[in-house]
N, C-alpha and C positions, 0 to 999 in steps of 0.2 A: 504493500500500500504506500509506500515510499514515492515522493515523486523524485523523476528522472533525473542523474547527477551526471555534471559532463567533465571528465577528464582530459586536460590537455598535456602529451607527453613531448610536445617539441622544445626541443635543446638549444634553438636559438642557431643553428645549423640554415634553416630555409626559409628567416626572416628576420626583418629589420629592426631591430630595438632602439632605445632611444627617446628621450623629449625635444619639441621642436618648440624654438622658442617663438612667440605671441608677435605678428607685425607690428614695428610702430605705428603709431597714426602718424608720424611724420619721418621721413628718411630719405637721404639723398647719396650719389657718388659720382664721382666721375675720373676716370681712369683712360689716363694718357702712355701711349707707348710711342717708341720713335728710336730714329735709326739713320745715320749718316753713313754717306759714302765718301771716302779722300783716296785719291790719287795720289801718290809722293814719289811720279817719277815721271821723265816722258816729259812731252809736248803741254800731252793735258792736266798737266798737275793743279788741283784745286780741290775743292769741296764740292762735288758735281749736284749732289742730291741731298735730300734734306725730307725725310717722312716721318709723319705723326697719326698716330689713329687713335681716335676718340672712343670710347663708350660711356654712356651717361646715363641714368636714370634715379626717379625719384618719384615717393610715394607722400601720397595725403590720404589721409582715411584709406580705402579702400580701392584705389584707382592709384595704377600705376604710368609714369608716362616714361617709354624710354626710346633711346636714340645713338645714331651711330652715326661719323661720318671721320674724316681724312684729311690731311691739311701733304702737300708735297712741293715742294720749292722749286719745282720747275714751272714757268711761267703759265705753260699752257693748261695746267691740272688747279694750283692751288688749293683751297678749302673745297669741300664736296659733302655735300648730306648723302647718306647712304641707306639710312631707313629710321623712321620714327612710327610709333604708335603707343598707344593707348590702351590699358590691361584690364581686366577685372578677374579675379578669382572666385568662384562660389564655392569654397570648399566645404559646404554641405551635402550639396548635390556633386561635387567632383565634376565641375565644370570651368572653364577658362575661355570667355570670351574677348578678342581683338580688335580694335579697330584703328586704321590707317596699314603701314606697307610690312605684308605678310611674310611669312615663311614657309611653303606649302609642305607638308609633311606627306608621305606617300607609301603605300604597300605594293609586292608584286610587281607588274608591268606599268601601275600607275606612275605617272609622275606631270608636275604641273609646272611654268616657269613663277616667277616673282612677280608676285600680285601687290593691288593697294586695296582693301576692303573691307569687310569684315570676318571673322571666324568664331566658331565653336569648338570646343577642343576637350576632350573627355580623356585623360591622361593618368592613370596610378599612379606612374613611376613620376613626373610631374608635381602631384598636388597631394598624394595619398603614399607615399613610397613603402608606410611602413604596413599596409595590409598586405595580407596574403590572399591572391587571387586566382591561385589554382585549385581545382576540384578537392573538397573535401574530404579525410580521409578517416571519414566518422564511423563509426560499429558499435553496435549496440547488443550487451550481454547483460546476462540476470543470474545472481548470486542468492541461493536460496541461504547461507550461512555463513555468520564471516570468514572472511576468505585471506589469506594472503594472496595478490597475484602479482607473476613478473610479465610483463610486456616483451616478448622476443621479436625483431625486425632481421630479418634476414640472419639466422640461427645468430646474431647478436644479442642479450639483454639488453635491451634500454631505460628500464625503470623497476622497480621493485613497490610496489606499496599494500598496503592494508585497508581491506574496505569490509566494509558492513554489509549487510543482506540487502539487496533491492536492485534496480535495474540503472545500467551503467550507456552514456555514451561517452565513447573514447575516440577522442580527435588529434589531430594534429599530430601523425606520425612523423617521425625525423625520416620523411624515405630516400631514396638514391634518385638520379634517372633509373627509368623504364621498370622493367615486374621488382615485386617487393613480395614476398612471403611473410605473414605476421602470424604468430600465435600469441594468445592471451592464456598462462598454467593459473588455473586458480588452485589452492592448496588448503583445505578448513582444518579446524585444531585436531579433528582424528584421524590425520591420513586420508581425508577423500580428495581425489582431483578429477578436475575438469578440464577439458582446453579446446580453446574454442582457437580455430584458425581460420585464416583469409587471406586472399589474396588482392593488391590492388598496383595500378599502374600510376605513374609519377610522371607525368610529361609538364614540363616549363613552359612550354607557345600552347599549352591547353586555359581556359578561362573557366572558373566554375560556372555551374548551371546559373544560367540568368544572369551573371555578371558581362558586361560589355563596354567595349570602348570605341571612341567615334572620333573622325575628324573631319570638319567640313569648311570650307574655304571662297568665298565669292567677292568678285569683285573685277577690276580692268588691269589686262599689264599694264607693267615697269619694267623699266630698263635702266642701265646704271654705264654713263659715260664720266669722262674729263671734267663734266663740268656738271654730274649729280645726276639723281635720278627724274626719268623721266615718263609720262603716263600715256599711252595711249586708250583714249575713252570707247573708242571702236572694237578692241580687243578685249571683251569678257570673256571672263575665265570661271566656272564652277569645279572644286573640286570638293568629292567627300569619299570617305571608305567608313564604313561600319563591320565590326567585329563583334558576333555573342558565343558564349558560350552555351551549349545547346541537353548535354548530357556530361557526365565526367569522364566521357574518352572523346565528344566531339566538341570543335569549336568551325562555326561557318561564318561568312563573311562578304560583304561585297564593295564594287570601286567604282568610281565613273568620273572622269575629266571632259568634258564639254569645253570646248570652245566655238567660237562662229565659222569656222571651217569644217568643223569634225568633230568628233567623240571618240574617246576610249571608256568601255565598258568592261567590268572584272568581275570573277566570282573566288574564294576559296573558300577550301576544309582540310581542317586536320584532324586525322583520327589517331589516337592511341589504339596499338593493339597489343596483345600479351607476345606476339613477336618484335615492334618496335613500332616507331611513329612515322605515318603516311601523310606529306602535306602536297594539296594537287592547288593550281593555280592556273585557269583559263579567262583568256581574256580576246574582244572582236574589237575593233577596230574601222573608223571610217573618216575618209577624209577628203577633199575636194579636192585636194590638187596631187594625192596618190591615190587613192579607192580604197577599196573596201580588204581586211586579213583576219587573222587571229593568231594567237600565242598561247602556248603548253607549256607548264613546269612541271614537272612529279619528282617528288624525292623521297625518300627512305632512308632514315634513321635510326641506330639503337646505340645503348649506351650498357655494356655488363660490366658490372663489380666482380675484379677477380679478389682482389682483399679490401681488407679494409683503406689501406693508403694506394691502392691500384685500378686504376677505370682501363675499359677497352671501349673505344669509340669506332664504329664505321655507317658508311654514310654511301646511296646510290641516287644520282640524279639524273633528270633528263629533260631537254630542253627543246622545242621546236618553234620556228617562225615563219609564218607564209609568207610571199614574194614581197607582199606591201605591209 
């Protein structure tokens, strides 16, 4: 009649630990690097060149504004703005919206140039670094009487403890890449045991069920000369890719860059299998001034633990691309 108790036996091995300390409401920096050239011999003896690059940015409340640009003492380059915008972080929702000149971030075949517009951007590693976002590696067992049990992870022991009667979830195995074998000995005070085993797979590019990440991009090139960036309002750009995770051996996904000439279109998935990890990556293609292709990726991956300080990693790929 107990209700459910959840055990976590991760050792700090396959996650981030740590406090992260509080934004100011107010904060600023800017960081100057630079680099001269001399000649001290020859015809052309002097100080020819003269480079500095800037990064700058600084926060009020909640909104960040930052900025990049170049300063070169050759006549025809001088000072140059090389990209500014405008930040917000929603780190409730694990969101990151932009505004002004972009960054396009891209999976697979996707890939977008230097925009100015806006974005949405859904990033872990980014704004959330320290959760764990691989499939759960949760098991649920019921102890009719107190028990001692050890947690075994690949005939390793990893934990030892003592529990009372009632039903147990145990999370957060310290696993390897790819199969993991676990057993759970329970032992009570007269000799009785139990054990319960499992088996479960580890893959890193998998997302747990229902977790997902996103990036979406819109707005007109940029281009970036001698004398700064520059916009053409003619030339829009959409990019976005979406990534969920669907069960905890798949994760599926899709791409699309649009612009006023063409489109590229993308799909993938990656499966976990108890032989090693399968990621396929298809993507078509169309465009006005070459026509119409597509693109294949497949590859195969596994990762075995010969000991404990020893991995064996291999790895098969394959790659195809139509004419256009």
């Amino acid at each position: 009649a107990r209700a459910l108790t959840t055990i976590r036996l991760a050792d700090g091995r396959n996650s981030t630990g740590g406090a992260f300390a509080e934004p100011a409401d107010f904060s600023a920096y800017l960081n100057a690097r630079g680099s001269l050239n001399h000649i001290s011999g020859g015809d052309n003896e002097a100080i020819n060149q003269t480079a500095v690059l800037f990064d700058f940015a600084a926060r009020a409340a909640d909104i960040v504004f930052e900025s990049e640009g170049s300063y070169y003492s050759d006549p025809s380059q001088t000072f140059r703005r090389e990209g500014s915008r405008f930040v917000r972080d929603d780190r409730e929702r694990i969101l990151r919206y932009t505004l002004g000149d972009l960054r396009p971030t891209s999976r697979g075949f996707q890939t977008a140039p230097p925009m100015a517009g806006v974005s949405v951007v859904r990033s872990y590693t980014m704004l959330d670094p320290a959760r764990n976002l691989r499939p759960s590696s949760r098991r649920t067992f019921t102890l009719a009487r107190p028990s001692t049990v050890r947690a075994i992870v690949n005939g390793q022991t990893v934990r030892r403890f003592r529990l009372q009667p009632g039903s147990y979830d145990i999370e957060d195995l310290p696993f390897t890449q790819g199969a993991n074998d676990v057993q759970l000995i329970a032992e009570d005070d007269a000799g009785g045991r139990e054990v319960f085993e499992y088996s479960f797979y580890y893959e890193r590019a998998l997302l747990a069920p229902g977790q997902d990440e996103f990036a979406f991009f819109a707005g007109v090139e940029s281009s970036i000369s001698a004398e700064g960036l520059t916009y053409d309002s003619k030339e829009w750009i959409f990019s976005g890719a979406y990534r969920r995770g669907l069960t905890s051996r798949l994760a599926a996904g899709g791409s699309l860059v649009a612009q006023k000439n063409g489109y590229v279109l993308g799909g993938e998935a990656t499966v976990a299998t108890q032989f090693g990890t399968i990621n396929a990556e298809l993507a078509a293609s169309d465009n006005d001034s070459i026509g119409t292709g597509y693109a294949f990726n497949g590859s195969f991956y596994n990762t075995i633990e010969l000991s404990e300080d020893r991995l064996l990693s291999y790895a098969l790929a394959y790659e195809t691309r139509s004419e256009h």
